[in-house]
N, C-alpha and C positions, 0 to 999 in steps of 0.2 A: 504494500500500500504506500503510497505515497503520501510525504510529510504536509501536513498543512502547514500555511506561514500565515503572517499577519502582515497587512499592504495599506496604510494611509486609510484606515478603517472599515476594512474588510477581510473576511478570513479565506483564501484561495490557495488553491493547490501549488507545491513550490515550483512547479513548470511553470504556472501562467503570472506570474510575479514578476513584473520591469517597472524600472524605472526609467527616464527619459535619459540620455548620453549628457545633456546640460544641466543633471542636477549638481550643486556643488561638492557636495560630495567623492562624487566618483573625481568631479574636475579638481579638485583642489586639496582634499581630505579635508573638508569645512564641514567638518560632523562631528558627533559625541557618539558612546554607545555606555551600556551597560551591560556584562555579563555576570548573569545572576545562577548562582545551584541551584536543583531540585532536592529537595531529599524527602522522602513518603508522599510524595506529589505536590507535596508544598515550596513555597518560595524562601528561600533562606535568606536572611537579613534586607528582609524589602524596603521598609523608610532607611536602613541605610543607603543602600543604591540609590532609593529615592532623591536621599538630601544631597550625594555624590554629584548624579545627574543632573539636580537642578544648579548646583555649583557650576560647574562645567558648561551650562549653557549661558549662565548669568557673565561667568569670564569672556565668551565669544560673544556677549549681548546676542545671542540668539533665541527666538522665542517659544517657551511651552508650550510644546505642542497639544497639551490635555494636562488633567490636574492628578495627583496623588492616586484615588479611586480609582479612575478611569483607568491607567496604566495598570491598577491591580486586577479590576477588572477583566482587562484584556488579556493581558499576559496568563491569568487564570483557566480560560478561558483557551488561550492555545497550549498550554497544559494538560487540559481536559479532552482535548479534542484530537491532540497524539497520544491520548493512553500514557503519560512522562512520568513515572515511580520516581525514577532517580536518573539525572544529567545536568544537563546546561539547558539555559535560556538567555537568549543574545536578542539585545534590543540597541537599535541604532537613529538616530534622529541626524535628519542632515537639516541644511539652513534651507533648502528649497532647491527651484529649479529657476535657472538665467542664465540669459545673453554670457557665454566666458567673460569675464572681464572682474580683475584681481581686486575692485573696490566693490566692498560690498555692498547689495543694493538693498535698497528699504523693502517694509513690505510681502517680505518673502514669507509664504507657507512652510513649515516644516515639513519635509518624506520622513515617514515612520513606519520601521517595518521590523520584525522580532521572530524568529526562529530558534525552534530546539531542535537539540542535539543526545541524543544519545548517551550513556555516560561511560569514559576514558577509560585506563588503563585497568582502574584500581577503584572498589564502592567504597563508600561511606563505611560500613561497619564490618570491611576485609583487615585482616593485618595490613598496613603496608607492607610492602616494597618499597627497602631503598631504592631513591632515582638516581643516575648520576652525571655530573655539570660539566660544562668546558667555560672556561673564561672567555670573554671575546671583549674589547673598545665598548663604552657605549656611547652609540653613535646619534643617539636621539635628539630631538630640538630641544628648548632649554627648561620650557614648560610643560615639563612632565606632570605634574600635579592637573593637569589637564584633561580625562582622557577619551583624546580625539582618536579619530580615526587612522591618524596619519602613524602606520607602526612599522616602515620601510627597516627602521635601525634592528627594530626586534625580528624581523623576517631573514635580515642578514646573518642574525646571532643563532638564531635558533637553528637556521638551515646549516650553518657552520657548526656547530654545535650535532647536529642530528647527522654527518657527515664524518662524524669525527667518531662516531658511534655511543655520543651521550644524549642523555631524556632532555635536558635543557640546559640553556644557556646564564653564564653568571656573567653580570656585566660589569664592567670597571671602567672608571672615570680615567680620564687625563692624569691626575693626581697621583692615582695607583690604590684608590679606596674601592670596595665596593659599593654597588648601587642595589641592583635587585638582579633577580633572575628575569628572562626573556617575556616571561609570561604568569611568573607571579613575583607576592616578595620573600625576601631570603633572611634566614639569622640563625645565628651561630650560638653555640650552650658553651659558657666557660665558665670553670669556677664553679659551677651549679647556676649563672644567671644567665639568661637571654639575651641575648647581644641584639639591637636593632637599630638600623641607620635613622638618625631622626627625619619627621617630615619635615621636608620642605619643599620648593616646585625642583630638586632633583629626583625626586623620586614619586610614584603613584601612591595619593593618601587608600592604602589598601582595604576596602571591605574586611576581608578575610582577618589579616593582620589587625586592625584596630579592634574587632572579636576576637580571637584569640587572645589580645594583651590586654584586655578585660577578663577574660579568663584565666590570663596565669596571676593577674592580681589577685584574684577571688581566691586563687589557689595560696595565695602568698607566696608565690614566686619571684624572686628576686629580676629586675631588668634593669639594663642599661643602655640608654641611646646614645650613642655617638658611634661616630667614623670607625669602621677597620679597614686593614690591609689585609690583601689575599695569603699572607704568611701567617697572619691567624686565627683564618680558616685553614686552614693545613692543621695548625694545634689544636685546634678545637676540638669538646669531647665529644658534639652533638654539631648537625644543622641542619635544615628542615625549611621546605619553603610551607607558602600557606597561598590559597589561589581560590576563587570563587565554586569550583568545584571539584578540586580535588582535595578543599580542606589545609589539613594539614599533613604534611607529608615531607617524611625524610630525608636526607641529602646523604645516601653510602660513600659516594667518591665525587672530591673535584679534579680534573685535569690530570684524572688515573690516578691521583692518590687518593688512598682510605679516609675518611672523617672518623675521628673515633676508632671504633673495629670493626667500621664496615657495615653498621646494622643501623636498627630503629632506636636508639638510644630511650633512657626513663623519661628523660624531660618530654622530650617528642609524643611521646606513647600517653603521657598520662594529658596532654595540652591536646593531645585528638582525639582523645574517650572524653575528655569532660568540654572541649569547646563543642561537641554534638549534640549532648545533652543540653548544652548551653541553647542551641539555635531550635533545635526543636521545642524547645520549653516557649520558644519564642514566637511559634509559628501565627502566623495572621491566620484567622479562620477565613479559607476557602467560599465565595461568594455564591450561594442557591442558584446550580442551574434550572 
């Protein structure tokens, strides 16, 4: 069967889904998106995405395309209508559709359109599986805290990275600090504390990550934000990315070397048994079809 999507407010089958060559989007990466987990068919951390989303379009002054509801609604709703227990849900808003031309124009309708996906490697409540990293440049624009569309720097890392025959990519600034992983964020367990790059627009204010470090507070976990170097990530006894739907998940090896001994370390294991329990406790109830 064929996956249904959601197209500028209508539910259609994913062949018959276009958008016009001059939307800006495709032209310019003049868009936001949102990728949100499923997990028991529900939506994981949705006014966080929410307030994410609305951030993001407020920085590009581009306009809301629909309100809080309505998005829950719908996104509900394409949910419901692929049968989705557990995966992804990718929601995308571009500025509209117009003439090319690099000054943006007034007036513009936002394209809205959100599709799932199936779920990855590893579920919700499997052991992990360590994953494992390759370093790469981060090559991305400067406003990362941003998150647009535009993820050429991440396609380069991750492909290189996938190439090299690891799960994802770790990225490194000019400096020699780490940033995040290709596709989620990254940190490191030393000492018994949680290592994590603080936010700022170098990095994506992460869903996943800002759950999580609410949970290992609850937990009384010890955390540290500031800057590392990829020397220690090599020492480190633990690392673990965290991503909209794969949670929280282990780091076995960076750039062929062991983290730790190779496995799912305590820290790791006990921050992804109790941040699950965390989001499901949380779940928004599901809207009466």
């Amino acid at each position: 069967m064929s996956r249904i999507v959601y197209l500028n407010g209508t539910f259609v089958d994913e062949a018959e889904a276009c958008l016009p060559i001059f939307d800006r989007g495709l032209l310019f990466a003049d868009a936001v998106y949102e990728g949100l987990g499923v997990l028991d068919g529900h939506i994981v951390d949705f006014e966080h995405h929410m307030r994410r989303l609305r951030r993001s379009l407020g920085e590009l002054e581009m306009r809301e395309p629909m309100g809080e509801d309505a998005f829950f609604e719908v996104l509900s709703e394409l949910i419901a209508r692929n049968g989705l227990e557990e995966g992804f849900l990718y929601l995308h808003v571009t500025r509209g559709t117009a003439e090319r031309n690099y000054v943006v124009p007034q007036g513009l309708s936002p394209n809205v359109f959100a599709f799932t996906q199936p779920p990855g490697h590893q579920r919700a409540d499997d052991l992990p599986r360590p994953i494992r990293l390759r370093s790469a440049p981060d090559l991305r624009w400067a406003r990362r805290d941003i998150k647009t569309s535009n993820l050429l720097g991440q396609v380069i890392a991750k492909t290189a990275a996938h190439r090299a025959g690891a799960d994802e990519a770790l990225l490194i600034d000019p400096e020699g600090y780490v940033t995040e992983a290709g596709a989620s964020s990254f940190f490191i367990v030393t000492g018994g504390a949680i290592v994590a790059r603080p936010v700022t627009n170098e990095i994506l204010h992460g869903i996943t990550r800002q759950t999580m470090l609410a949970t290992a507070r609850a937990r009384d976990l010890a955390i540290e934000e500031r800057r590392y170097r990829l020397d220690e990530v090599f020492a480190a006894e633990e690392a673990f990315v965290t991503g909209a739907s794969s949670y929280v998940e282990p780091v076995g090896e960076v750039d062929g070397r062991p983290i730790g001994d190779g496995g799912c370390g305590p820290v790791t294991l006990e921050l992804r048994r109790e941040y699950l329990v965390r989001v499901r406790a949380g779940f928004r109830p599901r809207p009466a079809r």
